[in-house]
N, C-alpha and C positions, 0 to 999 in steps of 0.2 A: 621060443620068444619070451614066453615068461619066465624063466630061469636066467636068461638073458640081461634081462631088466632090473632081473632080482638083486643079480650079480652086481650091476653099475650102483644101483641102490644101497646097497653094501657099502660101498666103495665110499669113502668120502672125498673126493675131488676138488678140487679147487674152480668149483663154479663162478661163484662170484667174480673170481680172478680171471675167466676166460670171456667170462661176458664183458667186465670192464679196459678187457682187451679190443673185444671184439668189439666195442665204440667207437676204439679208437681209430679204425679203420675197414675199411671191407675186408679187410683181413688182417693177419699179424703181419703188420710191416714194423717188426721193431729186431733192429740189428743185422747188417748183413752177414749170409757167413757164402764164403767163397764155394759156391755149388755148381757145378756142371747141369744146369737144369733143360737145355736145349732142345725140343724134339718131343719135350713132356708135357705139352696143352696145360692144362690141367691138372695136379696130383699131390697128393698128402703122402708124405713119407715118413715113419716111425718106427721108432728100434727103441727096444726094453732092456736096462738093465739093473740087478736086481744080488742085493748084498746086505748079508745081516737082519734080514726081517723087512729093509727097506728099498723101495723100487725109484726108479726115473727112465722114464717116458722122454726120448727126443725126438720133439717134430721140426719138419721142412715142411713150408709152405711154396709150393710153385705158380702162379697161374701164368696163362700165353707164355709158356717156358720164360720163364723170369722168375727168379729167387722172390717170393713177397715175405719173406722171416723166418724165423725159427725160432722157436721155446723149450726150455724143458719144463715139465710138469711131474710134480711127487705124490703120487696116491698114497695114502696111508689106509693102513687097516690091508694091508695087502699081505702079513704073517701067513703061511700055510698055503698060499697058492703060487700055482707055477707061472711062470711070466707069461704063458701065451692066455693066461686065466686074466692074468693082468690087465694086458693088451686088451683084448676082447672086451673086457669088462666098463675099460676106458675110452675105448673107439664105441662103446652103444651108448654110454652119458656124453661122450664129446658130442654128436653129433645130433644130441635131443638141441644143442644150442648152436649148432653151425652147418649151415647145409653143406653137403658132403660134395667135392667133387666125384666125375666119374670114374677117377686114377687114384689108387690106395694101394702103395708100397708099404709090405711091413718086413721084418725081419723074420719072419717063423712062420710055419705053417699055423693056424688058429684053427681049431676042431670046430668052430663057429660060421666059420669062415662065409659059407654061402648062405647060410642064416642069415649072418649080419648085411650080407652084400643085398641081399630080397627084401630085407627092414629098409636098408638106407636108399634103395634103387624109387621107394616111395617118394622119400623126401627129395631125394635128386632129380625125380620127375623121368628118368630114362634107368640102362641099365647100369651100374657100379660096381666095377671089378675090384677085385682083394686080392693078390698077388703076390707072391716071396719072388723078387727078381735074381735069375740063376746067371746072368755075364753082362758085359756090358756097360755102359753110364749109369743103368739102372741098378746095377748091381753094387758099381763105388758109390753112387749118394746113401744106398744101405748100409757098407761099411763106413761110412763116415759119420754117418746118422749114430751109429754102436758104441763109433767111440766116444762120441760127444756125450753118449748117454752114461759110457762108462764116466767119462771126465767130470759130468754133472753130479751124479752121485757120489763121487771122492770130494767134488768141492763142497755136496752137502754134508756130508760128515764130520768135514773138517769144521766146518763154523760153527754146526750144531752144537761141536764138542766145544769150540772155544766161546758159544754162550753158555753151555752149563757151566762151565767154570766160572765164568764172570761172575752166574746167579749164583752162585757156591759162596764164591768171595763179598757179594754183595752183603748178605746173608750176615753172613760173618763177621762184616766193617761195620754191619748198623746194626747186628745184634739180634736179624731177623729171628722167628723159628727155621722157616725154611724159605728158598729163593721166590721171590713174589713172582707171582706170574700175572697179575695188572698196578703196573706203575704209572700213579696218576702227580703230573709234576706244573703246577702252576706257578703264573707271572701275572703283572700287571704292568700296564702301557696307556697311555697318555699321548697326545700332542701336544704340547706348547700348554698342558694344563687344559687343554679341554679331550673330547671325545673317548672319555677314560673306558678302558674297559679290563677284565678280567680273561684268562685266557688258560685254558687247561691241555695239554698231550698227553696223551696215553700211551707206555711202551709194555709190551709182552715178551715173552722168551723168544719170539722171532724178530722183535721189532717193532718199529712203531704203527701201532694202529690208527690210522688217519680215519678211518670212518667214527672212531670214537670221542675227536678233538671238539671242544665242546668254547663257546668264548659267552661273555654275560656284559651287555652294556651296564658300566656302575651308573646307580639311580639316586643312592641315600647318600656318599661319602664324599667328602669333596678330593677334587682330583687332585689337589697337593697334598694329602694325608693316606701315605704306602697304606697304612695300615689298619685306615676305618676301609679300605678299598679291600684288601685281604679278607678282614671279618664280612664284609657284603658276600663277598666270591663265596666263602666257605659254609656262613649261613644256607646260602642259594642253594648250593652244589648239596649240603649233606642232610638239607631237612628233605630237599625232593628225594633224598636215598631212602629217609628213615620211611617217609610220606609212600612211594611206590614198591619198596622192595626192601619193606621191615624184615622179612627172614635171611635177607642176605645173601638170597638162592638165587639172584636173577642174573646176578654177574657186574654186578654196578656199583658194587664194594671193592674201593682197592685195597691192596694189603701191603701199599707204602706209600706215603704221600711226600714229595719234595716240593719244598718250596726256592724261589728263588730269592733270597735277602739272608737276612740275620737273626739277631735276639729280637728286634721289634716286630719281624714277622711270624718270626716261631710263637711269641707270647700270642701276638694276633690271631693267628688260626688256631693254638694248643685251646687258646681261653674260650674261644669260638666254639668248637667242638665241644670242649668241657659242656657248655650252657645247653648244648644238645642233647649230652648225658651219653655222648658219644668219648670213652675215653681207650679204646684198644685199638685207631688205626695208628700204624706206626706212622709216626712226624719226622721229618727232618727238613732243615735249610742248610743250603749252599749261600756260601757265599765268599765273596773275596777278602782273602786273607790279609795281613799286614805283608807288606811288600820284602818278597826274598832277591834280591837281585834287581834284575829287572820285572818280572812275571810278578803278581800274586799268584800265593799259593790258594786253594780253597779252600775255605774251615766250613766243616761240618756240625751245625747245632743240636744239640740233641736236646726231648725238650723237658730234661730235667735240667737242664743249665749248662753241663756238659759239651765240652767241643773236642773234633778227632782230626787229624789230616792223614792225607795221605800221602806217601812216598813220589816226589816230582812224575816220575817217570811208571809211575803203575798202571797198568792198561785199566783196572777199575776205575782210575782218575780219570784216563780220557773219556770211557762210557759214560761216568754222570757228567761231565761237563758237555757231551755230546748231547744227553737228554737238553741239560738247560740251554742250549744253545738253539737246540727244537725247539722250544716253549717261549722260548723269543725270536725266533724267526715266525714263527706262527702268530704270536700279538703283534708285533710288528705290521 
């Protein structure tokens, strides 16, 4: 049992991610996928597949034989164990947060196997069976479970590699040392000149972190002045950094800031920082370029005065106009 725990504990899981699933309904009901579930009351179905150091876990959700969704899930930290170590390890943290049905289909035998079923048969309140199904409907929702697990983890590698790239090339365009891995990218927004406010997104090597989007009613600046509203935002935002987490170790420093405007907002935030004695986060602003066609291009401020664009069609161009597009739909 304890070895058991140890295992999951290991493991870093995407908690967070299964709880704020499991909000959203008594169960995962997000996406169908065409399953033969008839006949199955009850049952969690899961298949492991496992390439290069990195794993994916595909579950089915059945309850009153009826499809209720399906997820894949990525453990990391899984280098050096076998997939049924995986499994095992994943199926005892899964179900610290989701009571188990009585029906557990997996793909492999698991040495754990009636360990796990006596742990979980607590929480289940009766007995809960663990079972490699050998013909049958039971048997094609296991190979179908395999492949999707296979298919899950070729699509995660493919994106993975095509954000390192991105973060390579970002790197690169703005001059980084190396690919930030928290982009902190603000705007300002207004009504009609009133209920002005400041408004921050945060994007990391997977995407954007919505838990860390942060917005600041402006107090001091008047709401027709872009620019006394930027110096408010950026005051706010970097004296509470310097204020709580002066070492820089707590994870509340980004290591690029984009703004969205031009030379008036680049001076604004650069001169901002300056006065903090804040002068190593990297700066940049987006903004709309002098008109090519029909499209503006976007010109890139750097904030020694410098401006850079990029090639119409460069997939770097679409990612930072996607961030600013974030960062105004969120002030918005």
């Amino acid at each position: 049992h304890q070895q058991m725990d140890a295992a999951a504990a290991a493991l870093d899981f995407e908690t967070a991610a299964i709880l704020r699933d499991r909000l959203r309904a008594a169960t995962f009901i997000q996406g169908s996928q065409a399953i033969n579930a008839e006949g199955l009351g009850n049952a969690d179905i899961f298949a492991v597949a496992a390439s290069g150091g990195h794993s994916a876990i595909q579950a089915f959700f059945v309850r009153g034989g009826q499809n209720w969704g399906h997820r894949a899930f990525f453990p990391s930290h899984t280098e050096g164990l076998d997939e049924g170590e995986v499994l095992t390890a994943f199926l005892a943290q899964f179900y610290e947060e989701v009571p188990p049905p009585r029906t557990i289909l997996v793909d492999r035998d698991l040495a754990e196997a009636k360990l796990l079923a006596e742990a979980l048969a607590a929480a289940a309140g009766g007995k809960v069976e663990i079972s490699v199904p050998q013909r049958g409907d039971r048997r094609r929702l296991i190979q179908q479970a395999s492949r999707n697990a296979v298919e899950a983890l070729e699509r995660r590698a493919a994106e993975s590699g095509t954000k390192a790239r991105l973060g390579r090339e970002l790197a690169e365009f703005l001059e980084l040392p190396e690919p930030p891995q928290r982009i902190e990218v603000y705007d300002n927004s207004h009504i009609q000149g009133t209920a002005a406010l400041g408004a921050m997104i945060v994007a990391g090597p997977e995407g954007f972190v919505k838990g860390q989007y942060r917005k600041w009613n402006i107090k001091t600046a008047q709401t027709n002045d872009d620019f006394a509203m930027m110096r408010e935002v950026f005051q706010r935002r970097f004296a509470r950094a310097q204020d709580e987490d002066p070492d820089r170790d707590g994870g509340m420093w980004p290591d690029l800031v984009l703004i969205d405007g031009g030379k008036g907002q680049m001076s604004a935030a650069r001169d901002t920082l300056e006065e903090l004695g804040i002068e190593d986060v990297p700066l940049i602003a987006i903004a709309k370029g002098p008109h090519h066609g029909r499209e503006g291009r976007e010109v890139f401020h750097f904030p020694d005065g410098r401006e850079k664009m990029l090639p119409e069609n460069a997939p770097l161009l679409f990612h930072l106009q996607r961030l600013r597009d974030e960062v105004h739909r969120f002030a918005i």
